[in-house]
N, C-alpha and C positions, 0 to 999 in steps of 0.2 A: 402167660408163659410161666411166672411163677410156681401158679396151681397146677402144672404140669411139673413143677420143679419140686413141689409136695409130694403130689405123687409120686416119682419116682422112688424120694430119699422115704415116701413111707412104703414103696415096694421092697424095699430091703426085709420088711417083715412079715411080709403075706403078698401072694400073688393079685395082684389089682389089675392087671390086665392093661397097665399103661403104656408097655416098651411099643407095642408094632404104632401105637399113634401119636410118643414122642417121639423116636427117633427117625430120620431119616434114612431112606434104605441103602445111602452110600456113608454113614456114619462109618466115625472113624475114633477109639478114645484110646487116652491111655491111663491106665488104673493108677492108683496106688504105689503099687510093687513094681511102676515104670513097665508093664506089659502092656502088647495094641490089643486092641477087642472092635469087634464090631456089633453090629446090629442083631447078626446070628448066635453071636457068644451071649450078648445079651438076653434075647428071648429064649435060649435053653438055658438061662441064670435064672429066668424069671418063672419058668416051669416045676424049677429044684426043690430042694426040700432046704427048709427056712429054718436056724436055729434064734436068729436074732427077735429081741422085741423092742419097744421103747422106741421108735425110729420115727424121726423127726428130721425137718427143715427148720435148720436155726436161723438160718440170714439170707436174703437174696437181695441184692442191685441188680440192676438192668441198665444197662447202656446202650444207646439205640445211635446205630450209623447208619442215616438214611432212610428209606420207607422198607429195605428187605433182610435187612440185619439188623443182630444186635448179641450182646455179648453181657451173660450172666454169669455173675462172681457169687459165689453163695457157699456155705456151709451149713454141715446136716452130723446127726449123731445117732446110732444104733447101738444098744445093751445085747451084748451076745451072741455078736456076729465071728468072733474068734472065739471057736469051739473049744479052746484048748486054754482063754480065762471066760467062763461062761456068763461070768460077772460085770467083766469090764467094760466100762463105757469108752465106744471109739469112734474118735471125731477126724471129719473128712474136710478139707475146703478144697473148692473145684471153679474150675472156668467154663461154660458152656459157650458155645457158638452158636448163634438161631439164625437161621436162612426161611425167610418166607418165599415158596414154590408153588406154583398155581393154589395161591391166596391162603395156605395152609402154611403156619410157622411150624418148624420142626428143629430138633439138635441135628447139624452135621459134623459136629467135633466135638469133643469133650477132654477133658485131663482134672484129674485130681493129687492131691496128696493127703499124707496123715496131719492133722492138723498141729498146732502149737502149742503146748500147754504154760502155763502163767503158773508157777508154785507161790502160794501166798502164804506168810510166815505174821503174826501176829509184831507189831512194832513196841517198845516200851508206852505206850498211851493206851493197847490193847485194840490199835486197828491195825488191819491184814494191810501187808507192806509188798511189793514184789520182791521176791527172792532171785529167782532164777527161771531161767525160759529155756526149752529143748524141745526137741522132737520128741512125742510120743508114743510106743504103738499102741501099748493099752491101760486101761486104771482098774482099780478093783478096789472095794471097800469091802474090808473083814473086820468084824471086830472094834468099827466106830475108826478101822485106822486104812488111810487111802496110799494104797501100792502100785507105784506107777513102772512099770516095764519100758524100760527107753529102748527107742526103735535103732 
C-alpha cells in the first residue's frame, strides 16, 4: 500500500499510469482547496500536462482495522506544481482509506491539506529554535533568501 502511496505522490510529476489500479472506482476525495473529486477527475488529472518536478512521498503510517481496512496518514512534497511560484515547494498531508474487495486493496476515500510549515530562527548558541507555525501555500528560495506565501 505504501508503494502505491509513492506512486501516486510521484504521479504528480509524470504520468505513471497508477490512478485506474489505486483507486477504487466508487472513490470519493476531497483536495486541498476543500473540493470532491472522484476517480474520473482523477484519471483526466493524470492524462494532463505536468508542470511539477521533485515529487515525493515523505511519510506514511498504516493503521490496519481488521483483515479489509486500513487507514494511511502520510505526507508527500512537489516543486512546481503552482504554476504561478514555479519555484515553490508545496507540501500536502492526507488520510487515505484502503478497503480490500475481491482480495485487491484499493483507496475509497481520501482528503488532504496544505501541510504545516515550522519557521526555524537561529537561538543565541546558533541553533535553529522554533519560531512560529502557520499554514502554508507555497515557499520559494531566491537569492539564498526563503519566501513563504501564507495560505
Amino acid at each position: 500500500m505504501i508503494d502505491m502511496e509513492r506512486k501516486w505522490a510521484e504521479g504528480v510529476c509524470t504520468n505513471n499510469g497508477v490512478i485506474s489500479e489505486l483507486l477504487a472506482d466508487d472513490f470519493q476525495g476531497t483536495s486541498t482547496r476543500g473540493e470532491r473529486y472522484n476517480k474520473a477527475d482523477e484519471l483526466r488529472d493524470e492524462k494532463g500536462p505536468r508542470s511539477a518536478h521533485g515529487c515525493a512521498l515523505d511519510d506514511a503510517k498504516v493503521r490496519s482495522f481488521g483483515e479489509n481496512v486500513a487507514i494511511i496518514y502520510g505526507s508527500e512534497h512537489a516543486i512546481g506544481k503552482d504554476k504561478t511560484h514555479p519555484d515553490a515547494k508545496q507540501c500536502q498531508v492526507w488520510t487515505d482509506t484502503w478497503l480490500k474487495r475481491d482480495g485487491k486493496w484499493r483507496i475509497f476515500a481520501g482528503a488532504g491539506q496544505q501541510g504545516r510549515l515550522q519557521v526555524l530562527e537561529d537561538d543565541s548558541r546558533g541553533a535553529a529554535a522554533p519560531r512560529q507555525a502557520f499554514a502554508v501555500e507555497s515557499l520559494q528560495h531566491r537569492n539564498g533568501v526563503l519566501a513563504v506565501y501564507a495560505a
